[in-house]
N, CA and C of each residue as an Amber inpcrd file, in Angstrom:
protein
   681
  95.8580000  49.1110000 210.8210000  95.6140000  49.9390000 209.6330000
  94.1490000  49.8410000 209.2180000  93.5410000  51.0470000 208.8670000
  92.4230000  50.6160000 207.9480000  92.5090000  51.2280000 206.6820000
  91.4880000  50.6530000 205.5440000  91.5640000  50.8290000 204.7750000
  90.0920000  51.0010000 204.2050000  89.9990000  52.2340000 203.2910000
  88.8080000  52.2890000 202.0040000  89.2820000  51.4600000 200.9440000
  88.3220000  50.8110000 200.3440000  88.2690000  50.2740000 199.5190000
  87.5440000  50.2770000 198.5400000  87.5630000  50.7880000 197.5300000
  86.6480000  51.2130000 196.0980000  86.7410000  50.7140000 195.1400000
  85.5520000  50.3030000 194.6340000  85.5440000  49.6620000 193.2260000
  84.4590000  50.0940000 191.8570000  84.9690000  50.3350000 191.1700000
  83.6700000  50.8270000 190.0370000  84.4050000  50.7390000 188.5700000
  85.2820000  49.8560000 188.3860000  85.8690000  49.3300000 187.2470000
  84.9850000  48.5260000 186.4620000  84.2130000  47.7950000 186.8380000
  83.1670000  46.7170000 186.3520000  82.1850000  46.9120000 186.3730000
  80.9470000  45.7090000 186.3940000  79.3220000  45.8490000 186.4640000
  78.9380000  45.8890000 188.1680000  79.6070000  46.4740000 188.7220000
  79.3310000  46.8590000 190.1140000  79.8150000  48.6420000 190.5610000
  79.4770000  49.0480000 191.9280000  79.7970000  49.8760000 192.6300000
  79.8530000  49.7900000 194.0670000  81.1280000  49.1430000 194.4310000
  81.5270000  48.6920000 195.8650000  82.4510000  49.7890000 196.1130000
  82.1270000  49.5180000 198.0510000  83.0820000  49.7100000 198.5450000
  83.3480000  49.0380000 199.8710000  84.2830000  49.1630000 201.3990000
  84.4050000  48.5650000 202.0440000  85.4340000  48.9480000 203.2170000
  85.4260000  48.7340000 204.4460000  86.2110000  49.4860000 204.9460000
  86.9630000  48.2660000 205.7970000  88.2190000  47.9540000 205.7500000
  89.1280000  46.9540000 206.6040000  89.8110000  47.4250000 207.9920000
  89.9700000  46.8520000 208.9580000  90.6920000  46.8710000 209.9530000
  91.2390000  46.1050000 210.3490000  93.0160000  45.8930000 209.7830000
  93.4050000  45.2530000 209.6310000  93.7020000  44.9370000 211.0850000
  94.2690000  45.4290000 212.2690000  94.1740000  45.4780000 213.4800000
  93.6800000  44.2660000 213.7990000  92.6510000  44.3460000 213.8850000
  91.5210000  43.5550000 214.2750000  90.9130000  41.7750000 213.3550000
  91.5370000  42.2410000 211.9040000  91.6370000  41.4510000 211.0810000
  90.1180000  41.5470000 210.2320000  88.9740000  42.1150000 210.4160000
  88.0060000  42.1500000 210.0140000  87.4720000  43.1620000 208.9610000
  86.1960000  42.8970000 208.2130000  85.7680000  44.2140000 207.6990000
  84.4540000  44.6480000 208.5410000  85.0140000  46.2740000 208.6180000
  83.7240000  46.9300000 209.3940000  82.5860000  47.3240000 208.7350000
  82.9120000  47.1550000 207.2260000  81.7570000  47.4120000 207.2530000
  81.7630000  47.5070000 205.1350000  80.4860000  46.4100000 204.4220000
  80.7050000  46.8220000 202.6560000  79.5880000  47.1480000 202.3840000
  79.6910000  47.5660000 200.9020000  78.6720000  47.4010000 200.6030000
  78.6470000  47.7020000 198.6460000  78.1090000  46.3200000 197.9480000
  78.2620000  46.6090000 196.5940000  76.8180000  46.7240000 195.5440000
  76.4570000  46.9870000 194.8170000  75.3510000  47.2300000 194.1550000
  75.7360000  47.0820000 192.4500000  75.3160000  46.1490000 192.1570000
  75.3750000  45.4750000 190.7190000  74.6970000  46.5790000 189.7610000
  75.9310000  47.4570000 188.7980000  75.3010000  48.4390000 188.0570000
  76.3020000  48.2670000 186.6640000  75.5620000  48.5210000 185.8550000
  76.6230000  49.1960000 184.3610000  76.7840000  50.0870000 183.9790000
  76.0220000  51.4000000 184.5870000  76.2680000  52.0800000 184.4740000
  75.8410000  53.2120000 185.6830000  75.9290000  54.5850000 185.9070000
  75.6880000  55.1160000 187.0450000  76.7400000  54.8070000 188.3810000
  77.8630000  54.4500000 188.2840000  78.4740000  54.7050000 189.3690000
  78.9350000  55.7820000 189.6620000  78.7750000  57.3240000 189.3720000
  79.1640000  58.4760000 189.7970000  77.9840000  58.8860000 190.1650000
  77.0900000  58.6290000 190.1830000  75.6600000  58.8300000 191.1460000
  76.2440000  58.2570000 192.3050000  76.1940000  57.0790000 192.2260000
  76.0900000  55.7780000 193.5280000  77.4950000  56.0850000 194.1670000
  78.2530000  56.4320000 193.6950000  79.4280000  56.0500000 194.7610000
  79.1990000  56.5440000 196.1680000  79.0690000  58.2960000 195.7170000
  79.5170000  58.4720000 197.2290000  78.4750000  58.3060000 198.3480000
  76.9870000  57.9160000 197.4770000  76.1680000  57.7980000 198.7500000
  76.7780000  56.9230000 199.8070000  76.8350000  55.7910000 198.4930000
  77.8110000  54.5080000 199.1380000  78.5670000  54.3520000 200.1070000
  79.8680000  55.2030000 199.8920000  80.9250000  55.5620000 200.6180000
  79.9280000  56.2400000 201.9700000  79.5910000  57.1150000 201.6520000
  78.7700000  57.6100000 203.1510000  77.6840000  56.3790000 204.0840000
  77.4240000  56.1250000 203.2890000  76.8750000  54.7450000 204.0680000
  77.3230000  53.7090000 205.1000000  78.8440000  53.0040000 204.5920000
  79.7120000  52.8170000 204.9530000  80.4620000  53.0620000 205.6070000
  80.9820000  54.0760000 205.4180000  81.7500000  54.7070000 206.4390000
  80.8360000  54.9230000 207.6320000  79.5640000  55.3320000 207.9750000
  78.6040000  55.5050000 208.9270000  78.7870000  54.0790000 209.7160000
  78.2400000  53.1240000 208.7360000  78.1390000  51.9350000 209.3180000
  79.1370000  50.9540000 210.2490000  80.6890000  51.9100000 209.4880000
  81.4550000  51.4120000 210.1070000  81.9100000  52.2380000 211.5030000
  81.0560000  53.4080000 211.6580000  81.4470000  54.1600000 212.3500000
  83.0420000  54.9100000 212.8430000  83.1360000  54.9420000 211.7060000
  84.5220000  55.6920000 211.2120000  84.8530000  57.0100000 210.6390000
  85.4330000  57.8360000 210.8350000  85.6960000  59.2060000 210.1320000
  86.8870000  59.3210000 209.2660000  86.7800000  60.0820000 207.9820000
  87.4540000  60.1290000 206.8170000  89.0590000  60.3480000 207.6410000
  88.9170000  60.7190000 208.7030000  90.2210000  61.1860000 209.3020000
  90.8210000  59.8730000 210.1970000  90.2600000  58.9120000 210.0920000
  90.8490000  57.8040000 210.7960000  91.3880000  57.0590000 209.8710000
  90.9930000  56.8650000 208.7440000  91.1140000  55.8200000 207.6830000
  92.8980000  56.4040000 207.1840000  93.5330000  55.0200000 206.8420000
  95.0780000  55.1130000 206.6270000  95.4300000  55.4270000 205.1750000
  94.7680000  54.6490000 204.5530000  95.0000000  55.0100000 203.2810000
  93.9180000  54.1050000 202.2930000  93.7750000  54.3370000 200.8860000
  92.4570000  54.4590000 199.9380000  92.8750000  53.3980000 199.1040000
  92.5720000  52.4310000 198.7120000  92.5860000  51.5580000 197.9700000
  91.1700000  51.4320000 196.9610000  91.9040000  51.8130000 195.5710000
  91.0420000  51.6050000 194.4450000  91.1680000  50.0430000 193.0410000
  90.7000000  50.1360000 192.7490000  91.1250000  49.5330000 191.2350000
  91.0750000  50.5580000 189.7870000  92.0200000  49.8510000 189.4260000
  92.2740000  50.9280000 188.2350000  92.4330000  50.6040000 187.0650000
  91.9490000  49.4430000 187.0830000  91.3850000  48.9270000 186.2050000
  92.1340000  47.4770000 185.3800000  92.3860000  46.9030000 184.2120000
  91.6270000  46.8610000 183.5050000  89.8490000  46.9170000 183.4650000
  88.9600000  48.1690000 182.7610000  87.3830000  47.9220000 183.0760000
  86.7980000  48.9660000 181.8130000  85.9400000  49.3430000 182.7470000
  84.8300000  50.3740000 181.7520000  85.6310000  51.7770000 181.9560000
  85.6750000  52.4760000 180.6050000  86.4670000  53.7340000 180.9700000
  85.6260000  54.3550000 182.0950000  84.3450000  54.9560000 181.8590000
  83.5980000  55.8580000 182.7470000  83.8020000  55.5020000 184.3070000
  83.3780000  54.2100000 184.1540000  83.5980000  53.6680000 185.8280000
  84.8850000  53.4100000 186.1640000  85.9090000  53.7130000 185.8310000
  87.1900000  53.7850000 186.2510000  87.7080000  55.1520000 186.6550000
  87.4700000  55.8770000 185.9120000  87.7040000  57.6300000 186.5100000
  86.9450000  58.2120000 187.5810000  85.5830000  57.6600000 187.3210000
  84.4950000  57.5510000 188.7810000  85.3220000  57.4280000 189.8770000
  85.9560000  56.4750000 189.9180000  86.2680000  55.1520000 191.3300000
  87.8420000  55.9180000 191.7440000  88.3400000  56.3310000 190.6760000
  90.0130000  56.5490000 190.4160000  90.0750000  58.1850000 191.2140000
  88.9190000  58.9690000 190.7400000  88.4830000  60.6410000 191.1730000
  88.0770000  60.5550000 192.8860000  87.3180000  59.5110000 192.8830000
  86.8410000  59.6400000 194.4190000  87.7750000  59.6030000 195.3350000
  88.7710000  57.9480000 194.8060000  89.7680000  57.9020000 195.6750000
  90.8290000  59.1080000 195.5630000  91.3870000  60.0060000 194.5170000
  91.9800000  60.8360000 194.9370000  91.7710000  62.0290000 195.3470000
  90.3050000  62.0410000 195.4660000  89.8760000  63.6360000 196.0190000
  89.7390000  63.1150000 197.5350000  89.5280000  61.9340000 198.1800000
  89.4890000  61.9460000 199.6500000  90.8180000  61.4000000 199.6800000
  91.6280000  61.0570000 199.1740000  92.8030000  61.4700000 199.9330000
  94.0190000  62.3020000 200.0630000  93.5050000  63.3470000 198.9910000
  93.6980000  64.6320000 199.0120000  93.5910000  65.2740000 200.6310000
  92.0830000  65.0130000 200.6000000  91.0980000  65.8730000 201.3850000
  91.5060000  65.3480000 202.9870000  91.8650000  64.0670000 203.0590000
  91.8830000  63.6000000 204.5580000  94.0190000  63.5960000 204.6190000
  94.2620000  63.6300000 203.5540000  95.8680000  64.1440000 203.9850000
  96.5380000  62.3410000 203.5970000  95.9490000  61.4670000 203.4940000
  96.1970000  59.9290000 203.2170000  96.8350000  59.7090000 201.5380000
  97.6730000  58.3650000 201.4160000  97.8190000  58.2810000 200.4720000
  96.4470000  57.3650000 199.5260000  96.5240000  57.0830000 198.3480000
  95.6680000  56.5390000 198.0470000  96.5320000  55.6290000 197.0880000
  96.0530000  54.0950000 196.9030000  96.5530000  52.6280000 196.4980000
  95.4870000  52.7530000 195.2090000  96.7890000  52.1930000 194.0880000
  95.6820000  51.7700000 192.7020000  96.2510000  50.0920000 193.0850000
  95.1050000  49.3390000 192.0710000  94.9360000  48.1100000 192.5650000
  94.9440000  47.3500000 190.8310000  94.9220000  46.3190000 190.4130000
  94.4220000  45.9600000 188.7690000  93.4880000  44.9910000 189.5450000
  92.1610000  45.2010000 188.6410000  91.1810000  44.3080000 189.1710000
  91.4890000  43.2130000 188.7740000  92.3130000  42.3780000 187.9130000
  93.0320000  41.3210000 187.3930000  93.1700000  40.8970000 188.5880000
  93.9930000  41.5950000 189.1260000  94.7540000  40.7390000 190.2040000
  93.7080000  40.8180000 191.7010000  92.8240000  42.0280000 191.6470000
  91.7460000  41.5760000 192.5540000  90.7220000  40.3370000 192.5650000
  90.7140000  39.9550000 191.5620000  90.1670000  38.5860000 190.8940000
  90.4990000  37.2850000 191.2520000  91.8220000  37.6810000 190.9440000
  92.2900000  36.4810000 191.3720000  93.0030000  36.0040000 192.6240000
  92.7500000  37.4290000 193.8280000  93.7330000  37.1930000 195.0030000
  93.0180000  35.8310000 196.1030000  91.7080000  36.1570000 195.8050000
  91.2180000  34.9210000 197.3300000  91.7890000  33.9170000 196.3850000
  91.7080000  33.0620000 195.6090000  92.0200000  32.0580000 195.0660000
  93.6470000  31.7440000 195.2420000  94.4140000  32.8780000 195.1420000
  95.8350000  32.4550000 195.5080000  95.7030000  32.2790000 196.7110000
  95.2490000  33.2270000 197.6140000  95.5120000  32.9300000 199.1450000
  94.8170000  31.7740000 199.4070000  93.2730000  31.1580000 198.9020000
  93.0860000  29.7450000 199.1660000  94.2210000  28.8920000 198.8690000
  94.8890000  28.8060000 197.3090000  95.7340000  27.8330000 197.0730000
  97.1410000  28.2470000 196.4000000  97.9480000  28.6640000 196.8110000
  99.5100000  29.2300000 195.7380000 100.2110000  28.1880000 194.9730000
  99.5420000  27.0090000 194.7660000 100.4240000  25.9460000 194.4790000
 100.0570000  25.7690000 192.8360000  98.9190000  26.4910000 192.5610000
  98.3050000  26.3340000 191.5400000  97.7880000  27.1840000 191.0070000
  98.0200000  27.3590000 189.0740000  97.7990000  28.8150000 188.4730000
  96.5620000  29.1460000 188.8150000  96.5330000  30.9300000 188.2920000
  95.2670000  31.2410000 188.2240000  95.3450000  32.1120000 187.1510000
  93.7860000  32.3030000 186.5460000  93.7710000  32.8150000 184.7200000
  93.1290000  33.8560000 185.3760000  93.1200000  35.2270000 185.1230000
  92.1750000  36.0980000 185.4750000  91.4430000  37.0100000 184.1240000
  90.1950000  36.3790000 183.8010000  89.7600000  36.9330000 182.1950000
  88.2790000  37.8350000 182.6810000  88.8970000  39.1480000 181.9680000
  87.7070000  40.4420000 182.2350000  87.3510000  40.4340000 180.4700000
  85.8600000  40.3060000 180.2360000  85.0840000  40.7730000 179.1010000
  85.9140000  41.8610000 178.3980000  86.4720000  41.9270000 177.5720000
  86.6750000  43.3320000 176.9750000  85.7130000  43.7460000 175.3830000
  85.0050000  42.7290000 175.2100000  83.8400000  42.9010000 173.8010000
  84.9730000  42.5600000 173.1670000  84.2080000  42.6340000 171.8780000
  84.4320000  42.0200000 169.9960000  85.3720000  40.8950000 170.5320000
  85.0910000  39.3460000 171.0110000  85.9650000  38.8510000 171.1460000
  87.4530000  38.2910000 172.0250000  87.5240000  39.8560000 172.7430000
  88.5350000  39.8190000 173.3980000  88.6610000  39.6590000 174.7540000
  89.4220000  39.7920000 175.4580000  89.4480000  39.6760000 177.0160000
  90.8690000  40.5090000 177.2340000  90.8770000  41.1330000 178.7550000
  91.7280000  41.3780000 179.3650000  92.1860000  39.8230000 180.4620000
  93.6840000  40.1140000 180.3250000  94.0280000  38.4650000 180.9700000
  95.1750000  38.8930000 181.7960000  95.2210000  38.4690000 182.6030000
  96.4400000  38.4230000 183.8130000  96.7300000  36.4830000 183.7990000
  97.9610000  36.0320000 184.1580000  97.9660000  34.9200000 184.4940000
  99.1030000  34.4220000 185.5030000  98.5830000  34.1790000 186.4910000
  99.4760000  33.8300000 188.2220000  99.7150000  32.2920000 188.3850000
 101.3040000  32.4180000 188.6670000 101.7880000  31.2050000 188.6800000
 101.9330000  30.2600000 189.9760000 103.1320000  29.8820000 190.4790000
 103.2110000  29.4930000 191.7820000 103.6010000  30.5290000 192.6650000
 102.5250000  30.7640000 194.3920000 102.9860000  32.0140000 194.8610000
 102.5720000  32.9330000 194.8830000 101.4610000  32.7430000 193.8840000
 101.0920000  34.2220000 192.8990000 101.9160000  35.1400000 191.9880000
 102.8550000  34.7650000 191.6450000 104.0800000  34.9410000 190.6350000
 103.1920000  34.9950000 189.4240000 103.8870000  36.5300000 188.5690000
 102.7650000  36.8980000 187.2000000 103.3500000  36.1810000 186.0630000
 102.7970000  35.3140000 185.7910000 103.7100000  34.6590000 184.7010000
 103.0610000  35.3750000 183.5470000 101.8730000  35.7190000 182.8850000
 101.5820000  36.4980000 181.9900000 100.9500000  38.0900000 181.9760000
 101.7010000  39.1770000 181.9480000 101.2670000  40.7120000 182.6890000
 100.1130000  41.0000000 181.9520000  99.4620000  41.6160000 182.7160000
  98.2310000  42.3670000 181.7250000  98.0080000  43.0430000 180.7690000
  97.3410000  42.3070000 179.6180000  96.5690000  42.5190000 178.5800000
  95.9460000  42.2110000 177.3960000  95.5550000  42.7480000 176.9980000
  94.3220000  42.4320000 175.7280000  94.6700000  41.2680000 174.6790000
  94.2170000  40.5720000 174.6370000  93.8160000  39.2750000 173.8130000
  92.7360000  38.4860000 173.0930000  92.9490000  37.7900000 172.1430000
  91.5550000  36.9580000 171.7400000  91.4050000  36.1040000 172.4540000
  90.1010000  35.6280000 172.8160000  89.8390000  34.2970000 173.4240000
  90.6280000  33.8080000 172.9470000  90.8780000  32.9290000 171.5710000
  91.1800000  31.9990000 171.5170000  92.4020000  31.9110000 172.0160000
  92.9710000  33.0710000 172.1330000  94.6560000  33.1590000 172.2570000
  94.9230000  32.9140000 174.0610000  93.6920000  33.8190000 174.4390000
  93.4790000  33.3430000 176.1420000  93.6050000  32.2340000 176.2790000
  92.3100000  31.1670000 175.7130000  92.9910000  30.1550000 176.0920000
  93.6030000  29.5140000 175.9510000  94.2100000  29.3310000 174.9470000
  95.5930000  28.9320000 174.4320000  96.6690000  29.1890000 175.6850000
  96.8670000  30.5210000 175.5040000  97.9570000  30.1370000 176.9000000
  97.3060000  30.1800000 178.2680000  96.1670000  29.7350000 178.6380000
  95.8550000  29.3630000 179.9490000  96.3940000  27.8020000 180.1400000
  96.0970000  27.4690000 178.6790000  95.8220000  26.0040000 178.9110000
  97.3280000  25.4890000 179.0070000  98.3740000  25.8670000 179.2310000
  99.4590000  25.4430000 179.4270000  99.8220000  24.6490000 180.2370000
  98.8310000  24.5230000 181.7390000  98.4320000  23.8480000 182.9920000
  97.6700000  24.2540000 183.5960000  96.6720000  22.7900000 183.8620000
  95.5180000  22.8250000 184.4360000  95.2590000  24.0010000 185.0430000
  94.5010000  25.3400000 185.1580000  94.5230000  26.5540000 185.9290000
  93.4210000  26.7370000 186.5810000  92.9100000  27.3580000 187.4280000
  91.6410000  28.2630000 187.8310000  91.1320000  29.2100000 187.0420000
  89.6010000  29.5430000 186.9280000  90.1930000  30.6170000 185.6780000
  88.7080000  31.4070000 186.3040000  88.7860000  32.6240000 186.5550000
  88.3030000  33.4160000 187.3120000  87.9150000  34.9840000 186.8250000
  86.7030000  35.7230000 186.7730000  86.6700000  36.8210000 186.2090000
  85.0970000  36.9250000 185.3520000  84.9100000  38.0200000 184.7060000
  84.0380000  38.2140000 183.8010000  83.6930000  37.0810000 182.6930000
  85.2510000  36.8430000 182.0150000  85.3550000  36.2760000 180.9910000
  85.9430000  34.4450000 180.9470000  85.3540000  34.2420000 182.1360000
  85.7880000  32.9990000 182.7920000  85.2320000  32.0300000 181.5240000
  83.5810000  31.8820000 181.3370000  83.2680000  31.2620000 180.9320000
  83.8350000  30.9910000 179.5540000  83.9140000  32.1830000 178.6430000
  84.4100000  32.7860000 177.2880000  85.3920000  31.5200000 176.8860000
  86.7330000  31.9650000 178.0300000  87.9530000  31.0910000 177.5860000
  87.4360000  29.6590000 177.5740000  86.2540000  29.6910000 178.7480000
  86.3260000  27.8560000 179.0240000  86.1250000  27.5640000 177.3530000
  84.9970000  28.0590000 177.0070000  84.4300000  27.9330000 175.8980000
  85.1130000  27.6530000 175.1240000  86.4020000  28.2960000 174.2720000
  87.1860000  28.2900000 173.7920000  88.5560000  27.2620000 173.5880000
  88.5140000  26.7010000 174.7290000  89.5840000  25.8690000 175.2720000
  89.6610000  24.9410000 174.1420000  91.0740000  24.7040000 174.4340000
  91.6310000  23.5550000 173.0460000  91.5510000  22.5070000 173.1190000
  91.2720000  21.6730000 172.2500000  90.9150000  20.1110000 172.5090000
  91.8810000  19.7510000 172.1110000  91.8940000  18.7140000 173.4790000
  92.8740000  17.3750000 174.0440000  93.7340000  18.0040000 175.1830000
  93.2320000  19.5860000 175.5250000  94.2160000  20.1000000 176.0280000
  93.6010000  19.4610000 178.2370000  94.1910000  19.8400000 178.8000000
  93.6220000  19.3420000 180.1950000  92.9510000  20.3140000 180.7640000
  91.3980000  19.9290000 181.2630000  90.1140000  21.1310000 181.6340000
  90.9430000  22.0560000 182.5600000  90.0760000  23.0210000 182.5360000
  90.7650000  23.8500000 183.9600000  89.9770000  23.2390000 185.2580000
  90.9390000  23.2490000 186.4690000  90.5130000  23.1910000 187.6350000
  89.0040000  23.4510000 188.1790000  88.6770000  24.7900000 188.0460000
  87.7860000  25.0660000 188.0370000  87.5380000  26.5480000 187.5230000
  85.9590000  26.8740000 187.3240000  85.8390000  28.0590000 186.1580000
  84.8140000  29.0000000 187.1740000  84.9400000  29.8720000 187.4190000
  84.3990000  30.9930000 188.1240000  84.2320000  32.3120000 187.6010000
  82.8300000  32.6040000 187.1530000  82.5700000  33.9880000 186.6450000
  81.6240000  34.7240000 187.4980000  82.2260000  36.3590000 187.7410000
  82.0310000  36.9630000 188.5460000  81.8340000  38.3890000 188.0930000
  81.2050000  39.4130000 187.8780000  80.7430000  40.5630000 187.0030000
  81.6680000  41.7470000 187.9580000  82.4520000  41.7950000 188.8990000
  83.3830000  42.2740000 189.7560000  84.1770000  41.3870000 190.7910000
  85.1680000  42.2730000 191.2320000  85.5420000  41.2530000 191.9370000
  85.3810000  41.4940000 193.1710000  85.9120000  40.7140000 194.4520000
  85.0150000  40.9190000 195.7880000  85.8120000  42.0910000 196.5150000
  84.8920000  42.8280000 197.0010000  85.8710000  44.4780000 197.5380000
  86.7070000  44.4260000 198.6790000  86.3690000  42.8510000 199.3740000
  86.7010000  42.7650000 200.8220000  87.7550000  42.4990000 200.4350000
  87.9700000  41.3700000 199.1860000  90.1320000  41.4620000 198.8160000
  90.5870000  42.7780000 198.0230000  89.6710000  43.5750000 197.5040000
  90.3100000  44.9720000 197.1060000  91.0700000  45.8390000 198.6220000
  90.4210000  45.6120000 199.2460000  90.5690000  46.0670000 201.3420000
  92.1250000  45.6040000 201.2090000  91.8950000  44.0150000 201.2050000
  93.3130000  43.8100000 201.6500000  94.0930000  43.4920000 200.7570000
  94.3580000  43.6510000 199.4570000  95.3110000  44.0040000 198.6640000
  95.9370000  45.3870000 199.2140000  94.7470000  46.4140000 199.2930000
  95.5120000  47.7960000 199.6700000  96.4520000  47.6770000 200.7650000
  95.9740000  47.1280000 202.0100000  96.5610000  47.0740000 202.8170000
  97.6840000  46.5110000 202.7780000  98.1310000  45.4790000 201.7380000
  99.5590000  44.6570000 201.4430000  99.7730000  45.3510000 200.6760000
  99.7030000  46.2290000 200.4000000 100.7420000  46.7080000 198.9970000
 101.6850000  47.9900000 199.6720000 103.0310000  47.9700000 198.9860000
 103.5890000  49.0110000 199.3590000 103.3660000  50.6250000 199.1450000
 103.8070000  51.1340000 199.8970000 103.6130000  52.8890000 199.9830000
 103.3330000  53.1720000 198.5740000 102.5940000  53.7150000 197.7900000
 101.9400000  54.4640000 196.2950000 103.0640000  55.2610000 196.4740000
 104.2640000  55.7740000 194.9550000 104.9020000  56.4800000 194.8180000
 104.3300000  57.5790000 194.0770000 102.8340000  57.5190000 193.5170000
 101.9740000  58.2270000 192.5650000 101.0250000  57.9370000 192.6970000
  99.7130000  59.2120000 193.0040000  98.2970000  58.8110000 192.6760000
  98.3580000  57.9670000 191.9720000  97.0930000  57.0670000 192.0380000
  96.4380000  56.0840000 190.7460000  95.8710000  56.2040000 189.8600000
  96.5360000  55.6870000 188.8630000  95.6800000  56.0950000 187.5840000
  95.1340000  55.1890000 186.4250000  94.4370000  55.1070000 185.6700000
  93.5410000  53.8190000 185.2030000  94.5370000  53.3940000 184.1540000
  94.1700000  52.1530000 184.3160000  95.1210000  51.0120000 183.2000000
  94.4670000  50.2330000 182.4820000  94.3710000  51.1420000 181.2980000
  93.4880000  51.0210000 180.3030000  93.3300000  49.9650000 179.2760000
  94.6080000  49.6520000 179.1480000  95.0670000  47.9810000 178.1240000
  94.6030000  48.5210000 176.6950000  93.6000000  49.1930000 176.3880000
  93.2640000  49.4060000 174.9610000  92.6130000  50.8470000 175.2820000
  92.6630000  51.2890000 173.6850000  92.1420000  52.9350000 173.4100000
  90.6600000  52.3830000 173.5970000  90.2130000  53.9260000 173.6780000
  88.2880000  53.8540000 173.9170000  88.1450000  53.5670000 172.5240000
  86.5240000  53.0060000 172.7350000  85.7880000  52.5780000 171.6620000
  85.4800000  54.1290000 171.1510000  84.9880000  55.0880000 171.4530000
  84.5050000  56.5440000 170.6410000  85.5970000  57.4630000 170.5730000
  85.9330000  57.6540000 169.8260000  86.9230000  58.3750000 168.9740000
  86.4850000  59.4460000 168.1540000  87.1460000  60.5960000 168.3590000
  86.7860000  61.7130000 167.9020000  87.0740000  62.0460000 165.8970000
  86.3620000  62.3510000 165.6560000  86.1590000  62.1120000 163.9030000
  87.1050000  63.7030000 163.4090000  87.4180000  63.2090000 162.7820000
  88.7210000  64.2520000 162.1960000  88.1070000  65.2670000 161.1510000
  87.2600000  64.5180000 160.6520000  85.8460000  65.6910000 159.5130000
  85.8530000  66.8540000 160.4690000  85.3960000  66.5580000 161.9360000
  84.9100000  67.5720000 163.1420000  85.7810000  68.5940000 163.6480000
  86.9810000  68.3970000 162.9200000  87.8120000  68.9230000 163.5420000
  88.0280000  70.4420000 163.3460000  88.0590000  71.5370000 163.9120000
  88.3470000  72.9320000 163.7230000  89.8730000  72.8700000 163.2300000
  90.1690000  73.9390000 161.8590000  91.3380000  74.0820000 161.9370000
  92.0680000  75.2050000 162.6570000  93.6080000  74.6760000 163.1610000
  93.9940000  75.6490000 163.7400000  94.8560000  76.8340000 163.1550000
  94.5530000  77.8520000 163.4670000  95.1340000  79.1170000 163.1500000
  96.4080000  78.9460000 163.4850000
């Protein structure tokens, strides 16, 4: 199987192409941005795909993330993947970057949790939390630090993501440190690759998983009345 792999949920614009066959990636490539990933993507993607010397018509199916992230860069990443696999006849895979976060770390170790904390501003974080196995013991979403770490700290965990440091910060005293603390401004595209590739058949395009309403909101003063 191979797989595209796209990312533009976060402070990056990756992508990456897997062959699972073979077990390798043919070919990534990510560029640390906050904004501008609907410029950058598809050069990207064309880059890549070159490099890997592959055609849109070989590739099996599209693996994106869909977020919890930045609205803009989520519809970016979410549009690309479903207009090429529209276009090449493939299905296309949504992914939660939560759990892209935290997959090398399960596959290094399943014996032991993992916290997955994305920045969400004023305070808060988006949180996933994986048990033994990778079993979701807490599903995704929006929280206060303090409340993050509060229930991270339930047992010793890994704690992995944007907002890695945040929770450490936060952590309750007397409670037991985490394992270890890893902050990362995206997560790595080469496990976005092979998440897609493990995940079962998409019963529905992908679509972004937003955890909270946008920050700009339309003002009701503005509003035309209707006839």
């Amino acid at each position: 199987m191979r797989v595209l792999a796209i990312d533009t949920a976060l402070a990056a614009c990756s992508t990456a192409v897997l062959d699972t066959e073979h077990g390798t990636i043919l070919a990534s490539g990510s560029m640390p941005m906050v904004r501008g990933h609907a410029e950058a993507l598809m050069p990207l993607i064309a880059r890549v795909m070159n490099e890997a010397r592959i055609e849109f018509a070989e590739i099996d199916r599209i693996a994106v993330t869909t977020g919890p992230g930045s609205f803009t860069g989520l519809r970016v990443g979410i549009s690309a993947a479903r207009g090429i696999a529209l276009a090449a006849a493939k299905p296309a895979i949504g992914l939660s970057t939560l759990a892209a976060f935290a997959a090398p770390h399960i596959a290094d170790d399943d014996t032991k949790p993992v916290v997955a904390a994305i920045d969400a501003r004023h305070d808060n974080v988006y949180l996933q939390i994986f048990g033994v196995g990778g079993r979701t013991l807490m599903s995704p979403r929006i929280v206060g630090v303090r409340d993050a770490a509060r229930a991270a700290a339930a047992e010793p965990p890994r704690i992995v993501g944007s907002a890695a440091n945040a929770v450490m910060a936060a952590w309750p005293a007397g409670m037991a440190p985490p394992i270890t603390v890893e902050t990362s401004v995206a997560p790595d595209i080469d496990w976005v690759a092979r998440l897609g590739a493990a995940a079962p058949e998409p019963l529905a395009p992908p679509k972004p998983l937003y955890l909270r309403a946008p920050d700009a909101q339309p003002q009701d003063a503005a509003r035309l009345p209707r006839r």
